[in-house]
C-alpha positions as CSV (number, residue, x, y, z in Angstrom):
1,X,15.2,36.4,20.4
2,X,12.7,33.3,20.2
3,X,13.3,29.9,18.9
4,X,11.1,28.7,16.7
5,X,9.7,25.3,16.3
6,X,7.4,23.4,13.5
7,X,4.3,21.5,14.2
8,X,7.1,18.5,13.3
9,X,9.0,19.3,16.9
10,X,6.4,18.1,18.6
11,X,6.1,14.4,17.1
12,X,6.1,11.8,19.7
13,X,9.7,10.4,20.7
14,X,8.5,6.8,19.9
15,X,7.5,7.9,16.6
16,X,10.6,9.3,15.9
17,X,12.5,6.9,17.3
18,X,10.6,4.2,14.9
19,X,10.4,6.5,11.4
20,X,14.0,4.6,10.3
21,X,11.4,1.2,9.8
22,X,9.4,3.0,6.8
23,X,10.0,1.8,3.4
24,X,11.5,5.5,1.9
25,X,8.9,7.6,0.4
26,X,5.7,5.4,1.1
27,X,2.8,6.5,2.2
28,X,1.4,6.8,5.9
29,X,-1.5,6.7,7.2
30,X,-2.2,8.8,10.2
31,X,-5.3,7.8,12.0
32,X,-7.1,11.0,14.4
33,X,-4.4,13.1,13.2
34,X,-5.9,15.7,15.4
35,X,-3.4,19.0,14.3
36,X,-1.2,16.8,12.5
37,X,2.3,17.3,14.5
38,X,3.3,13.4,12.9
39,X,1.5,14.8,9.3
40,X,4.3,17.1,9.7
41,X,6.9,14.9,10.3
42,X,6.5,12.0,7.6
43,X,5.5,15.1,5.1
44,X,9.0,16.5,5.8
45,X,11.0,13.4,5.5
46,X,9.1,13.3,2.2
47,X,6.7,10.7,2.8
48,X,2.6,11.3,1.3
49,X,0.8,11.3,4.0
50,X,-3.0,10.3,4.5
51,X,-4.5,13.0,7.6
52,X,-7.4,11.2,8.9
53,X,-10.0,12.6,11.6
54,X,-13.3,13.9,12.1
55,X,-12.8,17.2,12.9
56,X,-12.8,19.3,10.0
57,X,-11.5,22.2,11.4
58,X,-8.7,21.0,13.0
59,X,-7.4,19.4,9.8
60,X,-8.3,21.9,7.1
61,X,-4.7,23.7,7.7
62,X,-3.2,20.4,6.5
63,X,-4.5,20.4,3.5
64,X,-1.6,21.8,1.6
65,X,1.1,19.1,2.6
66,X,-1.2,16.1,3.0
67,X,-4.3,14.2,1.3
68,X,-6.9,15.2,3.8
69,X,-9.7,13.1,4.7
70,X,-12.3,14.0,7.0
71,X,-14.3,11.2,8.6
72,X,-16.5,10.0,11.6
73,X,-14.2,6.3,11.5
74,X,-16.4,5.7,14.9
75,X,-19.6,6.0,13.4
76,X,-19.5,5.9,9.9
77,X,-18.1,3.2,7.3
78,X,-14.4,3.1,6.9
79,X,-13.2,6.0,4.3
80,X,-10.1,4.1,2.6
81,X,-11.7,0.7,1.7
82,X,-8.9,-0.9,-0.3
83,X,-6.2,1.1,0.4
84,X,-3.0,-0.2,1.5
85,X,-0.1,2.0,3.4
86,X,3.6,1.6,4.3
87,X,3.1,3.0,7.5
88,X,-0.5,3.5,9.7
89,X,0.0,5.8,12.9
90,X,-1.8,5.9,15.8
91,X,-1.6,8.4,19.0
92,X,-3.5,8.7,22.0
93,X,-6.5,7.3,20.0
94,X,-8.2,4.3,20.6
95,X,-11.4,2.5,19.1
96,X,-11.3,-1.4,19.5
97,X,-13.6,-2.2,16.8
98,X,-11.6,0.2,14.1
99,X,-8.0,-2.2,15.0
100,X,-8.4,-5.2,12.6
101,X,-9.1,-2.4,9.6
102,X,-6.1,-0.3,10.5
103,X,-4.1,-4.0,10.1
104,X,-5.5,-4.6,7.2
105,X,-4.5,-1.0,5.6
106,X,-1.0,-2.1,6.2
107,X,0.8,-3.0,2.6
108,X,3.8,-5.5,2.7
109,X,6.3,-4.3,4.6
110,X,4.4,-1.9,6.1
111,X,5.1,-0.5,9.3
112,X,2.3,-0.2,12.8
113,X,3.3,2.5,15.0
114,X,1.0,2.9,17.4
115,X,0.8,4.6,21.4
116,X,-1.6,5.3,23.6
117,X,-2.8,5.4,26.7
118,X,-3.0,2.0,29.7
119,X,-4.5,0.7,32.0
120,X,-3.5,2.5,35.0
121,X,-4.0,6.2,33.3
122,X,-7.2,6.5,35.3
123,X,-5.0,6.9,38.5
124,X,-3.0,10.1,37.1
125,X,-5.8,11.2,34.3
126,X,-7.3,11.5,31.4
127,X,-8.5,9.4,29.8
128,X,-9.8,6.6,32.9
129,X,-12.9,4.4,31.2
130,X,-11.3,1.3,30.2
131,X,-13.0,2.2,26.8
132,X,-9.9,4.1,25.9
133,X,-7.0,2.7,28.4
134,X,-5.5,-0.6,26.1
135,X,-5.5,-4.0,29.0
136,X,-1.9,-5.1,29.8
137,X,-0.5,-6.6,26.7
138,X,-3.7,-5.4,24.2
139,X,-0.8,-4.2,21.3
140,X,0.9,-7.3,21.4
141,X,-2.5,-9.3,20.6
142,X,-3.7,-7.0,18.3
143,X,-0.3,-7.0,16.3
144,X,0.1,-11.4,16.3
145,X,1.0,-11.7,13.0
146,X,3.2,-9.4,13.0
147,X,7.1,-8.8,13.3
148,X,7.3,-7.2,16.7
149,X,10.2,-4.5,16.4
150,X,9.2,-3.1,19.9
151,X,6.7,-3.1,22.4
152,X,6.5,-0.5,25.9
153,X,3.8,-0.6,28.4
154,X,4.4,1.7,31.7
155,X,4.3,4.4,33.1
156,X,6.1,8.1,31.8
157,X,6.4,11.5,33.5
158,X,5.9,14.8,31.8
159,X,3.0,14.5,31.7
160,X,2.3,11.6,34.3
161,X,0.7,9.1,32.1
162,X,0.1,5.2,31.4
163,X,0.7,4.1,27.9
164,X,1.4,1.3,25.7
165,X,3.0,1.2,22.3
166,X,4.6,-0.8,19.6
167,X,6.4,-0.8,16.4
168,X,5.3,-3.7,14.3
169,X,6.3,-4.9,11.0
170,X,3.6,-6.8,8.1
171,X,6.4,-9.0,6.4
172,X,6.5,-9.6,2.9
173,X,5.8,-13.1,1.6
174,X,8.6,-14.7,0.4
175,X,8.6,-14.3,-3.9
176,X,6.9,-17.3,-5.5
177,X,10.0,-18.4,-7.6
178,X,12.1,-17.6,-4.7
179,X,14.0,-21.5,-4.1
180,X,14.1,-22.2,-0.5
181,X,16.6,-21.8,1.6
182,X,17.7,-25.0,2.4
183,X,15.9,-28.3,1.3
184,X,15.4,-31.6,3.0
185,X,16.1,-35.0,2.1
């Protein structure tokens, strides 16, 4: 006898840990989706789910449980222009010009989850150019604005690696004809 496991299984522990921040149902962008193992595991807890990478191959089996877009997001002009989400994604992916767009593709309320790997990698691994290792602290800068839910930076085993990563949330502006709370004479 076997067990059997969905591509879902294999979404990353922070992620999982963080999915209870998502506004129920909303959409969620997940940026280099690669395979799609966290396409999987928004799709089953019945959010829509934008799959974003350049490899069309690699995506084209996720075609039936999420809006599939296939894009160079390195090279090429940004594929969602307008498009606000209650939830962008990020794993072991990073491109430093591409962060204030993925910010901005946040709705209200939205949610940043976002790992990768740190400074430090080089000594265990892959990736080692800086290029792709975030600096001590890098999420936390790139997230100032937001509501900081959580932020990791260390080391893991299984595999050895370095990473960094946060949950962050874009806070809704108070309502305009909301009276505030307290008033001063």
């Amino acid at each position: 006898m076997h067990s059997s496991s969905s591509p879902a299984d294999a979404a990353s522990p922070w992620i999982r840990r963080f999915t209870p921040l998502l506004p129920a149902g909303c959409s969620v962008l997940d940026v280099a989706c690669g395979g799609g193992r966290h396409v999987h595991w928004f799709a089953q807890r019945g959010h829509e789910v934008v799959a974003l990478d350049r490899d069309a191959e690699a995506v084209a089996p996720l075609r039936g449980i999420a809006r599939v877009v296939v894009a160079d997001i390195e090279n090429g002009p940004w594929p969602l222009p307008g498009e606000r989400f209650g939830a962008v994604v990020v794993t072991n992916y990073l491109w430093r010009p591409l962060l204030p767009r993925l910010l901005e593709s946040l709705q209200d309320g939205g949610v940043l989850l976002y790992e990768t790997f740190a400074a430090g990698n080089e000594t265990v691994g892959r990736p080692r150019s800086p290029d792709f290792l975030l600096r001590p602290g890098e999420l936390l800068d790139v997230a100032r604005g937001l509501r900081v839910v959580a932020f990791e930076d260390g080391f893991l085993q299984e595999p050895a690696r370095f990473v960094q990563r946060i949950a962050a949330v874009r806070e809704a502006p108070p309502a305009p004809d909301a009276a505030p709370a307290r008033r001063l004479l």
